[in-house]
N, C-alpha and C positions, 0 to 999 in steps of 0.2 A: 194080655193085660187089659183089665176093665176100668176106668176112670170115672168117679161119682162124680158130676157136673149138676147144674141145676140151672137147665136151658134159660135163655133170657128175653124176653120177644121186647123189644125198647124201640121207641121211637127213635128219630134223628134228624137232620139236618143235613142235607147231603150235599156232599160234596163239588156235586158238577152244575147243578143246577138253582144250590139254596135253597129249593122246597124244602118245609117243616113237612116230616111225615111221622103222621101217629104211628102205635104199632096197630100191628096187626089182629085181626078182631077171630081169626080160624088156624091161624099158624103162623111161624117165623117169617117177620118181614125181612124181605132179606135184598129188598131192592128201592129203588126209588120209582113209584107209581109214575110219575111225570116223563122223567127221560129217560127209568128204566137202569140207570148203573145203577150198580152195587158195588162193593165194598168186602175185600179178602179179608173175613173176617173171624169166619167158621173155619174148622182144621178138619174135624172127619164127622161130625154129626150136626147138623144144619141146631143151631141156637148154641153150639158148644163156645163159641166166641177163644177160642185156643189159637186160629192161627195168627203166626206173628209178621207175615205180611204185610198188613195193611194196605195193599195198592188197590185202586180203581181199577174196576169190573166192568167190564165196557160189553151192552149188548150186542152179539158179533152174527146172533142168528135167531131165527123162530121153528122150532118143528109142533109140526100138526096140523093137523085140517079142519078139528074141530072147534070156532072161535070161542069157545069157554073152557077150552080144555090145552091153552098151547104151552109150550115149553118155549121159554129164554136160556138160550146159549149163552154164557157170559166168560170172556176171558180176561184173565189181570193183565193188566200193562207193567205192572214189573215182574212179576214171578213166571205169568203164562199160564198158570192155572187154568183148564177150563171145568166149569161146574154147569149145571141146566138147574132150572130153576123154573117153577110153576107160577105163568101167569097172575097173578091175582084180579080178583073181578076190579076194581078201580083203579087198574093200571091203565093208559091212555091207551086209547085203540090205536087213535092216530099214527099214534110212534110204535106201537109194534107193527100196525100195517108196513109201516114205513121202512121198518127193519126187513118184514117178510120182501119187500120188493125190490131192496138194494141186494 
């Protein structure tokens, strides 16, 4: 079964840390730049905003070696979902370093 959607790339105000974050200028923002959570928000196609969730995304991991190219592991704290998710260039180095070292 195919579902017509018309993806949404929206800013927001997130939840864990209050940052206002624009959207995104090259794809679905789908994280908070600062601290990095996300938000259970997508069900099966990143901008589909379908699932009915809604739990904090907490980043649990970093894979890659390339620092412009890393992947966020993010798991929900109520469902467990986990999803990976593509760095974005103005996401805090700091706190992904930080993630990679924990």
């Amino acid at each position: 079964m195919r579902f017509n959607f018309i993806p949404r790339n929206e800013g927001f105000s997130c939840e864990r840390c209050t940052a206002v974050v624009a959207p995104s200028h090259r794809t679905f923002r789908n994280h908070c730049p600062r601290c990095l959570t996300s938000k259970h928000v997508d069900d099966v196609t990143p901008g589909d905003r379908a699932a009915l969730c809604r739990g904090l995304m907490n980043a649990v991991a970093i894979e890659g070696t390339d620092p412009d190219a890393l992947d966020i592991i993010h798991a929900c704290t109520v469902c467990s979902k986990i999803s990976r998710n593509r760095a974005a260039p103005d996401d805090d180095r700091e706190a992904l370093f930080e993630i990679m070292e924990n």
